[in-house]
C-alpha positions as CSV (number, residue, x, y, z in Angstrom):
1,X,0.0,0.0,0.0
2,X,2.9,2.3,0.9
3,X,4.2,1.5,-2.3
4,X,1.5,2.5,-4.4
5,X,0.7,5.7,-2.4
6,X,4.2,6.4,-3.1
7,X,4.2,5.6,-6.9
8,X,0.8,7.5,-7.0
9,X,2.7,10.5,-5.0
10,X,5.6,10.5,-8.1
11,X,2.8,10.5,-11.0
12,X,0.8,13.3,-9.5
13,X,4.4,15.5,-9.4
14,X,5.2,14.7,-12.2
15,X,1.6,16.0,-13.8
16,X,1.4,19.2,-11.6
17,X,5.6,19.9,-12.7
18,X,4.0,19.6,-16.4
19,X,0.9,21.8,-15.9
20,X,3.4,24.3,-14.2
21,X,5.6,24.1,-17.3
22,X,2.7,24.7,-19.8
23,X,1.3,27.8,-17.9
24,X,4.3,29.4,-16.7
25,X,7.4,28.9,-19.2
26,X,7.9,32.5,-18.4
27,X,9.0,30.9,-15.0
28,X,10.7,28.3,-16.3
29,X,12.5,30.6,-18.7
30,X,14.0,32.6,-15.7
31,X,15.2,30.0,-14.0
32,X,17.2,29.0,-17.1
33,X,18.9,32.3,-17.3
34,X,20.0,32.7,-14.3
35,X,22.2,29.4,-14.7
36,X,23.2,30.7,-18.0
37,X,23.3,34.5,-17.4
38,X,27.0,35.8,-18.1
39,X,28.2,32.6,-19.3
40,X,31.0,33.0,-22.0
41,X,30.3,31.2,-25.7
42,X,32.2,27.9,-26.4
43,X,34.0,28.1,-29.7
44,X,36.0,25.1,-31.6
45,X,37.4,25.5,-35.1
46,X,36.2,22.4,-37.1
47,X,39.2,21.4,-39.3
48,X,38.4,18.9,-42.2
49,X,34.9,18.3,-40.7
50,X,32.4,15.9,-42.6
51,X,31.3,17.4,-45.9
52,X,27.1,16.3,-46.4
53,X,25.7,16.7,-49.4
54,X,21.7,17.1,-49.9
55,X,19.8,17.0,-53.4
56,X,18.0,20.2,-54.7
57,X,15.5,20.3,-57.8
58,X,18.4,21.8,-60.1
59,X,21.9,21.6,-57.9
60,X,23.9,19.8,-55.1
61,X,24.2,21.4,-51.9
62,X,27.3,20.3,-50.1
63,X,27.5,21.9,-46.4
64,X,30.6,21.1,-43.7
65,X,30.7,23.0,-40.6
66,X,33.7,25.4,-40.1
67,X,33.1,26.7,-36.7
68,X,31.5,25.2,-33.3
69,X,29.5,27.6,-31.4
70,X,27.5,27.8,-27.8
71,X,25.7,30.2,-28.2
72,X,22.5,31.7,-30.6
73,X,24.0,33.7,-33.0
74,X,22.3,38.0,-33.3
75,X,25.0,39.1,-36.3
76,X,27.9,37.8,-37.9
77,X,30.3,39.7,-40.3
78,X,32.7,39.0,-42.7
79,X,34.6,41.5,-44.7
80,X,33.6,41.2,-47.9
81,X,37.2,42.2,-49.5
82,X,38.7,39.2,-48.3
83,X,37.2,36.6,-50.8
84,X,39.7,33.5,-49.0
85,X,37.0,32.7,-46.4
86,X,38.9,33.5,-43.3
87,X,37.3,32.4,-40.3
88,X,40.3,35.0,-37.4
89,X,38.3,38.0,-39.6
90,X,34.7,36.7,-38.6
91,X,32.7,38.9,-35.6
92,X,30.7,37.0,-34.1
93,X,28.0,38.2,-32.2
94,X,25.8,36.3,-29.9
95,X,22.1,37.2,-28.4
96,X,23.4,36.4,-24.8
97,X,25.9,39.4,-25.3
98,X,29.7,38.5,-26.5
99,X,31.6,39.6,-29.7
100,X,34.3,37.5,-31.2
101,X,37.9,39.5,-31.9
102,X,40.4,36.9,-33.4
103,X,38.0,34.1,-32.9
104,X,38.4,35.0,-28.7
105,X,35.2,36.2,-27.0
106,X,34.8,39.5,-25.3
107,X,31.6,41.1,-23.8
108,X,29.7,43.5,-25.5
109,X,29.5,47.2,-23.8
110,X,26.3,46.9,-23.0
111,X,23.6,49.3,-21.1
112,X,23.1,48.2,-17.0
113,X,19.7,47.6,-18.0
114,X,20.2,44.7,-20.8
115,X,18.6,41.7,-19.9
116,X,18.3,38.0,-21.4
117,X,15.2,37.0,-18.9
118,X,12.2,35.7,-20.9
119,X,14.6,34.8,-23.7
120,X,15.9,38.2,-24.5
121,X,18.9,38.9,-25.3
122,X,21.2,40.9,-28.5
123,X,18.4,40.5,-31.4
124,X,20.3,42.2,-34.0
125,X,23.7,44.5,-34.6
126,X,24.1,47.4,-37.2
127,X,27.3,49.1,-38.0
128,X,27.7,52.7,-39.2
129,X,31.1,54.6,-40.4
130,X,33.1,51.8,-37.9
131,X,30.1,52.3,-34.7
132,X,28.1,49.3,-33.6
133,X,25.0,49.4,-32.4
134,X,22.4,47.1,-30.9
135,X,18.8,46.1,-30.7
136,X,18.4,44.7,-27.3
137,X,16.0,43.4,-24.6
138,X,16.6,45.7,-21.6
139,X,15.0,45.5,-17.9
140,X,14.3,48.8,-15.2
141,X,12.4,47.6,-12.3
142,X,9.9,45.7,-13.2
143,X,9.2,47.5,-16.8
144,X,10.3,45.2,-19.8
145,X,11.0,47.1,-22.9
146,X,13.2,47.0,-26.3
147,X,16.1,49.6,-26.7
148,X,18.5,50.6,-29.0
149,X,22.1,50.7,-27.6
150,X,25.7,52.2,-28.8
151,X,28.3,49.5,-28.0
152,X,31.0,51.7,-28.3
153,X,30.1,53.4,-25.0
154,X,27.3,51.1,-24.0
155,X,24.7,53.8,-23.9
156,X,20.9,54.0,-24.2
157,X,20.1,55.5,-27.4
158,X,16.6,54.8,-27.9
159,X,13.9,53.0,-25.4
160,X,10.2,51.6,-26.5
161,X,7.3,52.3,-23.5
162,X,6.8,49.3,-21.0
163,X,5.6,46.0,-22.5
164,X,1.9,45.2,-21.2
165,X,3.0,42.6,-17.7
166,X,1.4,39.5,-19.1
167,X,3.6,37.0,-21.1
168,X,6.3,38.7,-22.4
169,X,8.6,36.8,-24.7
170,X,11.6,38.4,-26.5
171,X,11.6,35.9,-29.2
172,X,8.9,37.6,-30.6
173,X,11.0,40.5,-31.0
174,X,13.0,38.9,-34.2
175,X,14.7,41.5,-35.9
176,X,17.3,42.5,-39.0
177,X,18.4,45.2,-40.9
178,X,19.6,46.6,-44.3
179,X,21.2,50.1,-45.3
180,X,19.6,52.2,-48.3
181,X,21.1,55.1,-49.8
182,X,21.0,57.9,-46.2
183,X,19.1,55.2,-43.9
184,X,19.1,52.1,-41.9
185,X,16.1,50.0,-41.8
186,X,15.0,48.0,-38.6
187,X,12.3,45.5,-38.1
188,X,11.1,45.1,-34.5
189,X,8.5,42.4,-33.7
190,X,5.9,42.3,-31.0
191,X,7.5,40.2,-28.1
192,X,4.7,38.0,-27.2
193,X,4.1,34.3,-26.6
194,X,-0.4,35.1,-26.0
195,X,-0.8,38.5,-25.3
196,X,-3.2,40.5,-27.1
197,X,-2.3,43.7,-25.2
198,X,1.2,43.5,-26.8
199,X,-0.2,42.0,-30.3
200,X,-2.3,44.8,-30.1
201,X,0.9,47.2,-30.5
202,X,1.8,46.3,-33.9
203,X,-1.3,48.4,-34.9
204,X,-0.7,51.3,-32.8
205,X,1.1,54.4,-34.2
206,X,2.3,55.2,-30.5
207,X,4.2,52.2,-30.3
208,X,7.2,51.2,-32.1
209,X,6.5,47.6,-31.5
210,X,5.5,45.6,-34.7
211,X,7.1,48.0,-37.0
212,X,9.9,48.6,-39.6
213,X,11.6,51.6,-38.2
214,X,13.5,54.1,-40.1
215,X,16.5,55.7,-39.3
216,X,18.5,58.7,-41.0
217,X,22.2,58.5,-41.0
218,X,23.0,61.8,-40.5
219,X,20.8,61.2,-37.1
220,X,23.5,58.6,-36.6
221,X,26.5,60.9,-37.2
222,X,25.4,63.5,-34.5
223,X,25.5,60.5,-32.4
224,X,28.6,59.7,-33.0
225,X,29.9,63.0,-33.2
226,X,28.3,63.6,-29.5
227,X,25.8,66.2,-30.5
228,X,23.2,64.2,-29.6
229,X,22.6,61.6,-27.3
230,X,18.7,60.0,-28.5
231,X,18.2,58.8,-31.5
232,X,14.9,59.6,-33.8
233,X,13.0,56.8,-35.6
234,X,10.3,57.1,-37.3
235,X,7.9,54.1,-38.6
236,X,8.1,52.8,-42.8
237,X,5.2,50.1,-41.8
238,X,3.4,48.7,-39.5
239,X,1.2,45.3,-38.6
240,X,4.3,43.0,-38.4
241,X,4.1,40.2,-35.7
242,X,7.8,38.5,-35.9
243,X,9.9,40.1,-38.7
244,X,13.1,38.0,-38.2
245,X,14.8,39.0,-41.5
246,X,15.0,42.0,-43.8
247,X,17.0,42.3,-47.3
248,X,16.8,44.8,-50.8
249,X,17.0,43.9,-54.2
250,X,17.9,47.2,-55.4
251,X,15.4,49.5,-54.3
252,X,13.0,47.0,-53.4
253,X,12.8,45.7,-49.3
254,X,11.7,42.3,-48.9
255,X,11.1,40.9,-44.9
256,X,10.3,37.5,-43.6
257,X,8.3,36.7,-40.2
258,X,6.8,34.0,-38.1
259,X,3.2,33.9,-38.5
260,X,1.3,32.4,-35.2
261,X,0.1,28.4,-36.0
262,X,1.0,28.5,-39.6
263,X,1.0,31.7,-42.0
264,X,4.7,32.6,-42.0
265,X,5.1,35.4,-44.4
266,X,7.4,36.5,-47.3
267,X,6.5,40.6,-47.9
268,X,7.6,42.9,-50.4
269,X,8.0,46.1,-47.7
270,X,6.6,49.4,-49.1
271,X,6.4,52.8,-47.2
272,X,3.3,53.6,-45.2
273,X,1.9,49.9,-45.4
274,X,0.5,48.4,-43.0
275,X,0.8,43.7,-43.2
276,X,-2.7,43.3,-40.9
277,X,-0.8,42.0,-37.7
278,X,-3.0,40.7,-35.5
279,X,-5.8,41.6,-37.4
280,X,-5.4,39.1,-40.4
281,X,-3.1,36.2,-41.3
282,X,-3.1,32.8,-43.5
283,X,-2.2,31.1,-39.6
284,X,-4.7,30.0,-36.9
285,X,-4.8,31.1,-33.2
286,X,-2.7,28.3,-30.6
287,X,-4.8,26.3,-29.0
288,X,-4.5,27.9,-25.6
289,X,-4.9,31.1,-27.6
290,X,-8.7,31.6,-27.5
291,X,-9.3,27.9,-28.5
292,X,-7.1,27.8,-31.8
293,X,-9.6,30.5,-33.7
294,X,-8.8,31.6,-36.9
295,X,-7.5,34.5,-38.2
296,X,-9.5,36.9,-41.0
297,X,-7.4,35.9,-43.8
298,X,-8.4,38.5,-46.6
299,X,-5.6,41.1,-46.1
300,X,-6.7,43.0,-49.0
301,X,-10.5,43.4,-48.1
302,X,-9.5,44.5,-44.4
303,X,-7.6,47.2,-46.6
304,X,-4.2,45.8,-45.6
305,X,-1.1,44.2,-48.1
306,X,-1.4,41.0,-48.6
307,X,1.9,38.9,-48.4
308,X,4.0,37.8,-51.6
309,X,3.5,34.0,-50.0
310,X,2.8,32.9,-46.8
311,X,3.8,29.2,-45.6
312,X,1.0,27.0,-44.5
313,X,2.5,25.6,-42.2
314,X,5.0,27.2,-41.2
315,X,8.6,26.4,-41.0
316,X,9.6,28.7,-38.5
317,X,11.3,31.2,-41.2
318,X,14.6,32.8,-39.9
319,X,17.0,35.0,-41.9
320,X,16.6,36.3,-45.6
321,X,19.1,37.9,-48.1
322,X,19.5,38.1,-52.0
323,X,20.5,34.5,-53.8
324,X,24.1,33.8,-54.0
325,X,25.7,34.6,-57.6
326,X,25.2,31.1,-58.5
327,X,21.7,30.5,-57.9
328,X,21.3,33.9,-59.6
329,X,23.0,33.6,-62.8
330,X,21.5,29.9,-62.5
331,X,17.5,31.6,-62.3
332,X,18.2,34.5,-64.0
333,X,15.0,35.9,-61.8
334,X,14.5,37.9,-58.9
335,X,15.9,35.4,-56.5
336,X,15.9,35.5,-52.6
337,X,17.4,32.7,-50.1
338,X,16.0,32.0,-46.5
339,X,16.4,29.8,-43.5
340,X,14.5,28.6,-41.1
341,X,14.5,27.6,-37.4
342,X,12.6,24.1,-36.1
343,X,9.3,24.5,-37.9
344,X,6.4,21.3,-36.9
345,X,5.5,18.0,-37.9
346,X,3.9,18.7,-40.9
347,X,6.0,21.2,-42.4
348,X,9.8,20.6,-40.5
349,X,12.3,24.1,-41.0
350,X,16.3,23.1,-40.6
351,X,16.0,24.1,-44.7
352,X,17.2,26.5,-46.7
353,X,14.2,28.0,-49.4
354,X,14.6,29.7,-52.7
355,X,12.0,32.1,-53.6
356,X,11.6,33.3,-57.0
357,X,10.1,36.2,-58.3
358,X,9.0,38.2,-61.4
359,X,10.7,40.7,-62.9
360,X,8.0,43.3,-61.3
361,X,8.9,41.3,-57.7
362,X,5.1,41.4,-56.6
363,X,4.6,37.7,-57.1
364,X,6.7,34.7,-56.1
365,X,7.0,32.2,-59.2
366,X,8.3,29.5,-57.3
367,X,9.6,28.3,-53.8
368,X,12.0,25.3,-53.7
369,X,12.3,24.1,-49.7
370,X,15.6,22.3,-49.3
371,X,15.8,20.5,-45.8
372,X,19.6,20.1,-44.5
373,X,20.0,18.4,-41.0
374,X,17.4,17.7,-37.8
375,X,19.4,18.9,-35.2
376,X,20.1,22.3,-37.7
377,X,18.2,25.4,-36.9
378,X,19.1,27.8,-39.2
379,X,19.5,31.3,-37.8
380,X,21.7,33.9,-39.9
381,X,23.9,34.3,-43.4
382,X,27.2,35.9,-42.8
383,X,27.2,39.2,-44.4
384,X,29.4,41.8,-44.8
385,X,28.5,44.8,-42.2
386,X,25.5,46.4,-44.0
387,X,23.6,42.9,-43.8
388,X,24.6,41.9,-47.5
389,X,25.6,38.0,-48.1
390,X,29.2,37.2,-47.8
391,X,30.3,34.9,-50.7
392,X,33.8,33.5,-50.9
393,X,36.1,32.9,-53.5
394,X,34.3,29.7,-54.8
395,X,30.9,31.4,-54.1
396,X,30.2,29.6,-51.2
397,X,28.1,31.0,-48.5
398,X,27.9,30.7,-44.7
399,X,25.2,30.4,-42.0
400,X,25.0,30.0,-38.7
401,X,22.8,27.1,-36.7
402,X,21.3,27.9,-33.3
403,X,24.4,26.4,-30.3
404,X,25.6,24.2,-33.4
405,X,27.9,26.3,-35.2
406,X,28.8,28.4,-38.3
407,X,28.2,25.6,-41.9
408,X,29.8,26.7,-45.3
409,X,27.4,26.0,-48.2
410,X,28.2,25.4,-52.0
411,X,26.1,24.9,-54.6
412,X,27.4,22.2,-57.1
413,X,26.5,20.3,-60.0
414,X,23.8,22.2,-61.5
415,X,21.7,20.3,-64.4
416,X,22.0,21.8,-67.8
């Protein structure tokens, strides 16, 4: 009898520790950084690692990891004058707040209020005239917000309004960014895991939540030059939910974000748009989320722009950038390249996808979905330091894999 009581006692622990889990990860999430907070990145070079080859519709990919990593990855540079791949010239810079110099990791000057609780952390990095600055998840009090910090000196440059209390999470926050002509664009997300308050932001002009921000460069070089200590953004569009990557074709913007259960998006970004976030999406509510309702879909009747595509399901859709020369002069279309993280059952991410376009680029022609590993999660390309793709000598490419490592990619033996 003691034995079953006992037995009985271990089953009913382990069901409360689960229901626990499911209703407060935010908890759970905590507990995890403090164990990890401050914790330098493990790095190994991978000499002559295992080459692995998977099949496209048209090509070979061959992909070998060059570099072992810790850590998620927030940027990673390579100068794009040196076309021998060099891996001492990589900076590597990871969300829980280190930068690589000569392949050795130092800590990032970062403001006293930078925080990585509730999965927060460096979300992305953009450099200007030789300064580096940060998107970051930052903590005062009890207020949660997203700022913009110079790492040069580690000051505050720019700082949203409070998040709503009620389940934050920073992953929601995604974000990239390209350069164009006098201006940097920035995509910021709306760092939920099933708040509407916060969802709510990406429609609201007083929030910079949800939004493509723009920023002028000669905003940047009063910065710099000390005459002025905040920095001005101003909103290109709004209704985005999880914009994890941002690239130009020219003078066309292209972004790709996670949609909610399903719908992730590939947009062409025009000024003053707004993409319908939480109003309308190809993706269905979570279950817990007010019993897995769908979404509107119609973008265009709710007087919103509709995506080029959106993935149904998703695949957990990561980074973004233009098509490496090969694919390009293979295509000879509009070509873009994404990644993506762990995706679902039905519709598994660890791939890379090829999206092709028309000559106008408002309508995708044709998306190839190439899956590489299980244990991959594809976070970043390595670009040069305006967020353009770094290709090598051979016109290989490089991507990063979330606490996996830095993979070169080469695309081989196309059909004629």
């Amino acid at each position: 009898m003691k034995k079953l009581l006992l037995i009985l006692g271990w089953l009913f622990s382990l069901v409360a520790i689960s229901l626990y889990v499911q209703e407060n990860p935010e908890k759970i999430e905590n507990i995890k950084n403090y164990f990890s907070k401050d914790k330098t990145p493990e790095i190994i070079l991978d000499e002559g690692g295992e080459i692995q080859r998977q099949p496209g519709n048209s090509f070979i990919i061959e992909f070998q990891k060059v570099i072992s990593l810790s850590e998620k990855t927030s940027f990673i540079v390579h100068d794009d004058n040196i076309l021998n791949f060099d891996k001492n010239s990589l900076k590597i810079y990871t969300q829980n707040g280190y930068v690589t110099n000569n392949l050795k990791f130092e800590k990032l000057n970062l403001p006293k209020f930078f925080t990585t609780k509730k999965n927060g952390g460096v979300k992305t990095i953009f450099i200007y005239n030789n300064y580096e600055f940060g998107l970051i998840s930052s903590l005062k009090g009890d207020c949660f917000y997203a700022s913009i910090a110079s790492l040069n000196n580690g000051k505050e440059l720019f700082k949203t309004k409070c998040l709503p209390k009620e389940y934050i999470d920073y992953n929601g926050l995604g974000s990239s960014n390209i350069h164009h002509n006098n201006k940097v664009f920035l995509s910021i997300g709306t760092p939920e895991q099933r708040s509407s308050k916060i969802r709510a932001l990406a429609q609201d002009n007083n929030s910079m939540f949800g939004k493509i921000l723009e920023i002028n460069k000669p905003d940047l070089d009063k910065i710099i030059a000390k005459q002025e200590s905040d920095l001005n953004l101003r909103i290109f569009t709004s209704g985005h939910r999880n914009p994890q990557g941002l690239t130009k074709i020219n003078d066309s913007f292209f972004s790709v974000e996670h949609g909610p259960l399903g719908g992730d998006e590939l947009n062409k970004i025009i000024k003053n748009k707004n993409y319908g976030w939480p109003v309308v999406s190809y993706g269905t509510q979570y279950n817990y989320d007010e019993d897995g309702k769908a979404y509107d879909i119609s973008h265009e009747n709710n007087q919103f722009e509709e995506p080029l595509f959106a993935l149904v399901p998703s695949v957990g859709i990561s980074a973004v950038n233009t098509c490496p020369s090969k694919l390009k002069n293979y295509y000879k279309k509009p070509c873009l390249l994404a990644l993506s993280l762990y995706g679902n059952s039905l519709r598994p991410g660890r791939s890379i996808l090829i999206y092709l376009l028309n000559e106008k680029m408002d309508r995708v022609h044709s998306i190839e979905k190439i899956f590489l590993r299980d244990h991959l999660k594809l976070r970043h390309f390595v670009t040069n330091s305006k967020n353009e793709l770094y290709e090598d000598r051979g016109g290989s490419i490089y991507i990063s894999a979330d606490k996996q490592g830095i993979y070169k990619l080469s695309f081989i033996k196309f059909r004629n």
